[in-house]
C-alpha positions in Angstrom: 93.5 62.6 108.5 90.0 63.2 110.0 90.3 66.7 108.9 91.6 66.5 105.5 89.1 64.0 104.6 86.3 66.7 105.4 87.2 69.3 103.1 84.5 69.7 100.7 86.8 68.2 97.5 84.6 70.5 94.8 85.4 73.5 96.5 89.0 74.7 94.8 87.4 73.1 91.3 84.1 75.4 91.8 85.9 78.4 92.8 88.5 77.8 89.9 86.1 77.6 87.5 84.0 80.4 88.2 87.0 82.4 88.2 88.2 80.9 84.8 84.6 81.7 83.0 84.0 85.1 84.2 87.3 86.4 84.9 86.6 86.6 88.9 89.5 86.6 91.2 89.1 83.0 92.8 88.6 83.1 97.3 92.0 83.0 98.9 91.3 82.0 102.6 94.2 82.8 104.8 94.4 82.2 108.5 96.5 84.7 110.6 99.2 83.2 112.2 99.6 85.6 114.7 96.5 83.9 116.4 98.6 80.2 116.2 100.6 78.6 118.7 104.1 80.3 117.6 106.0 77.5 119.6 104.6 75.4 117.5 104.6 77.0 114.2 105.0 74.4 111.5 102.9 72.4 112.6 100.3 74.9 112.6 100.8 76.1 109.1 100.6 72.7 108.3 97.0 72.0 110.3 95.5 74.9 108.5 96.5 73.5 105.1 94.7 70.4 106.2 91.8 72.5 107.1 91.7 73.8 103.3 93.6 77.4 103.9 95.2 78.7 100.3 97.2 80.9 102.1 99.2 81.6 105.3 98.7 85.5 106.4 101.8 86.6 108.6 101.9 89.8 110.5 105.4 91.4 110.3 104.8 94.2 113.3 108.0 96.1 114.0 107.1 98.0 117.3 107.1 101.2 115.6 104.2 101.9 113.0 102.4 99.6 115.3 102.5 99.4 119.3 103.0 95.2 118.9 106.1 93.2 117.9 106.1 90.3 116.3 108.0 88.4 113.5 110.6 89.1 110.9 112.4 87.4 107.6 114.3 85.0 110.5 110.8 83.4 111.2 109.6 83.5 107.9 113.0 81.7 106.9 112.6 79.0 109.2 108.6 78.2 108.6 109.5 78.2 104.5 112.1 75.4 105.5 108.5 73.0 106.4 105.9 74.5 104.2 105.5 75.3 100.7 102.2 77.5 101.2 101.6 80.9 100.1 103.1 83.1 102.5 100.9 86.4 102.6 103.1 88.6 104.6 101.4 92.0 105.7 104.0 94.4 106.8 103.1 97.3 109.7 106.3 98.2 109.7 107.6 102.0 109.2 110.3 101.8 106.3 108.7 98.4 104.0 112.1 99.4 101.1 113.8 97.6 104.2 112.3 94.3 104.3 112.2 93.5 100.7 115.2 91.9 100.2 115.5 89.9 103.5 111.9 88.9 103.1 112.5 87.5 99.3 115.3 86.0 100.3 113.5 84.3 103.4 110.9 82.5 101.2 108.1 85.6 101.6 105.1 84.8 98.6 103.6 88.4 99.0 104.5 91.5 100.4 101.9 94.0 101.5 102.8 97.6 102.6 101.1 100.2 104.2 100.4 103.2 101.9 100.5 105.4 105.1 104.5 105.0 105.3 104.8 104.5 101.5 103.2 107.8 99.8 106.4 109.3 97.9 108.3 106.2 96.9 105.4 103.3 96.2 106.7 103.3 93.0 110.0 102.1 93.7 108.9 99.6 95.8 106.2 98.0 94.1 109.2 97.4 91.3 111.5 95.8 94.2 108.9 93.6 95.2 108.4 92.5 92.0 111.8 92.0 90.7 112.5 90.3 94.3 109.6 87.5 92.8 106.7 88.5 95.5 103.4 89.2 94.4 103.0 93.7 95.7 100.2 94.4 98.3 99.0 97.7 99.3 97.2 97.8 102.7 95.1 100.9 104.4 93.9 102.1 107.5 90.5 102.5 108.3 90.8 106.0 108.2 92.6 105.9 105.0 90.2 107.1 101.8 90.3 104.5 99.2 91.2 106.7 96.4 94.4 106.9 97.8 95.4 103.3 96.3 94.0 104.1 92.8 97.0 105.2 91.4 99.0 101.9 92.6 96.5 99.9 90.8 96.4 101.5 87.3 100.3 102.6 87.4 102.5 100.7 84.7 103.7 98.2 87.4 100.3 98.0 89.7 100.1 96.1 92.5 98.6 92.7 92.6 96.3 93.6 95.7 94.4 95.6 98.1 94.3 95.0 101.5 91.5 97.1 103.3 91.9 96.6 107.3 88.7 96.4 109.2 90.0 96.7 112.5 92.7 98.9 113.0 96.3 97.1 112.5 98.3 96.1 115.4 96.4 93.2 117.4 94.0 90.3 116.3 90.9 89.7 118.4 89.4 93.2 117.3 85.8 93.7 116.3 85.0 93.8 112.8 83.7 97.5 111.6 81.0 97.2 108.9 81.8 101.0 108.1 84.8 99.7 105.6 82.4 97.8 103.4 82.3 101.0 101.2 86.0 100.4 100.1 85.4 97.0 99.3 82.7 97.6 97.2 84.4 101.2 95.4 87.5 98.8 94.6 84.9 95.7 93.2 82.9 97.9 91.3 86.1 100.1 89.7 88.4 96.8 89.2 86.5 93.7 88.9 90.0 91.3 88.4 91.6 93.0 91.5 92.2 90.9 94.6 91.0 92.3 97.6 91.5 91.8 101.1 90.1 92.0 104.2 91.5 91.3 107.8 90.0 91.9 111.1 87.1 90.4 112.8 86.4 88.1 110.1 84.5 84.9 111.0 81.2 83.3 110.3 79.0 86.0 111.4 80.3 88.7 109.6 81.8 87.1 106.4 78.4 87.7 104.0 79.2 92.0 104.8 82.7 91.4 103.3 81.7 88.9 100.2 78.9 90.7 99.4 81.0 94.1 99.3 83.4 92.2 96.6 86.1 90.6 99.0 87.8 87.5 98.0 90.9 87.1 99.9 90.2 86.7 103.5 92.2 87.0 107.0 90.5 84.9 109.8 92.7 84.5 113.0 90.7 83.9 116.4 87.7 82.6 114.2 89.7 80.1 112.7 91.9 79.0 115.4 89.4 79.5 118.1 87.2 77.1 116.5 86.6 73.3 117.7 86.5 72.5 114.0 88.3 74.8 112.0 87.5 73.0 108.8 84.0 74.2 108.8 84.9 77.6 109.4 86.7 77.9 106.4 84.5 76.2 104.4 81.7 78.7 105.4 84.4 81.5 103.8 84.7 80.2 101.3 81.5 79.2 100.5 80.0 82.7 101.1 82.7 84.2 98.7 81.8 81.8 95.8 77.8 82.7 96.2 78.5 86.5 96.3 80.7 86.2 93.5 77.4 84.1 91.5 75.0 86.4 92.9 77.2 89.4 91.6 78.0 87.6 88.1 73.6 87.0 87.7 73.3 90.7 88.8 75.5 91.9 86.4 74.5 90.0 83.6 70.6 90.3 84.2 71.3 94.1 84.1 73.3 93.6 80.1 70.0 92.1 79.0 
């Protein structure tokens, strides 16, 4: 109760309504499960909605495009059955055209793919995705270019986000590399509606880099969980996405005059 009582209650109404006015994809804060307790999963997802998280961010690993293993549809099945959060599911998996129906079926909200594995049949499963009722994602690696995810966003059936890593994929605890900042802000600059994501190393101290570059939708794990008040940590996220988003909106409109 302690905790639910100390989330700033202007927050969602502030970030709503600068989104609303000047067409600004509102913050979506999303602590990475893969850095909960996983024997105690529900319970988890539902601390972190306490805490203020919009969204849940799971990490479907499948021991093959990435060393690590870790969760599938069953998982996401059985965590849907106790929460009714938006379930950002990044996949690192090798063949994504696999999961889509198991994952839809399980209750998944969004499902983000790799472009690495996906270059000659995005297409097709962007329109899966969609038809299945998630929201599409597209993810890169850090030595991915960002052009390569142009196409996916101005192709008849784009994709509903971008997901630019900042570590690379495959285990949380990694130190955040500044170097990716250029994507974020090619992708704000060229599609000022798109949501984009960032996830690795994201935490107080390095939060400003990634709002300022134009990311709203972020993945906190260790940062968030590690915390002895998790509530504040989120609320700095948050916070630091709505002023970049104000400073960018003065900028802009300073520059019309």
């Amino acid at each position: 109760e302690r905790e639910r009582e100390r989330v700033p209650v202007n927050a969602m109404a502030k970030s709503s309504s600068i989104a609303h006015e000047h067409h600004v994809p509102p913050p979506r804060i999303a602590p990475s499960m893969l850095s909960s307790d996983f024997a105690n999963l529900a319970s988890e997802a539902k601390r972190m909605q306490q805490c203020g998280a919009d969204w849940l961010h799971m990490d479907i690993m499948d021991g093959h495009f990435v060393p690590n293993l870790t969760i599938g549809a069953p998982v996401i099945e059985s965590l849907r059955k106790h929460t009714e959060a938006f379930l950002d599911c990044h996949l690192m998996v090798t063949n994504p055209l696999d999961y889509v129906e198991p994952l839809a079926k399980a209750g998944a909200s969004g499902f983000t793919f790799h472009i690495e594995v996906a270059k000659d049949n995005w297409q097709d499963l962007v329109k899966r995705i969609k038809a299945a009722g998630m929201q599409a994602g597209v993810a890169m690696k850090p030595g991915t270019s960002v052009e390569t995810v142009y196409p996916l966003i101005e192709n008849e059936v784009p994709i509903d986000m971008v997901l630019v890593m900042t570590v690379e994929p495959g285990f949380g605890g990694q130190k955040f590399m500044p170097e990716m900042m250029s994507k974020v802000k090619d992708l704000r600059f060229k599609y000022p509606s798109l949501n984009i994501e960032v996830d690795g190393g994201l935490g107080p101290s390095t939060i400003e880099q990634a709002a300022y570059a134009g990311a709203n939708c972020i993945v906190a794990g260790s940062s968030i969980f590690g915390a002895k008040d998790p509530v504040d940590v989120i609320t700095i996220l948050r916070e630091n996405v709505l002023e970049a988003q104000k400073s960018r909106f003065v900028s802009s409109t300073c520059a019309k005059v």
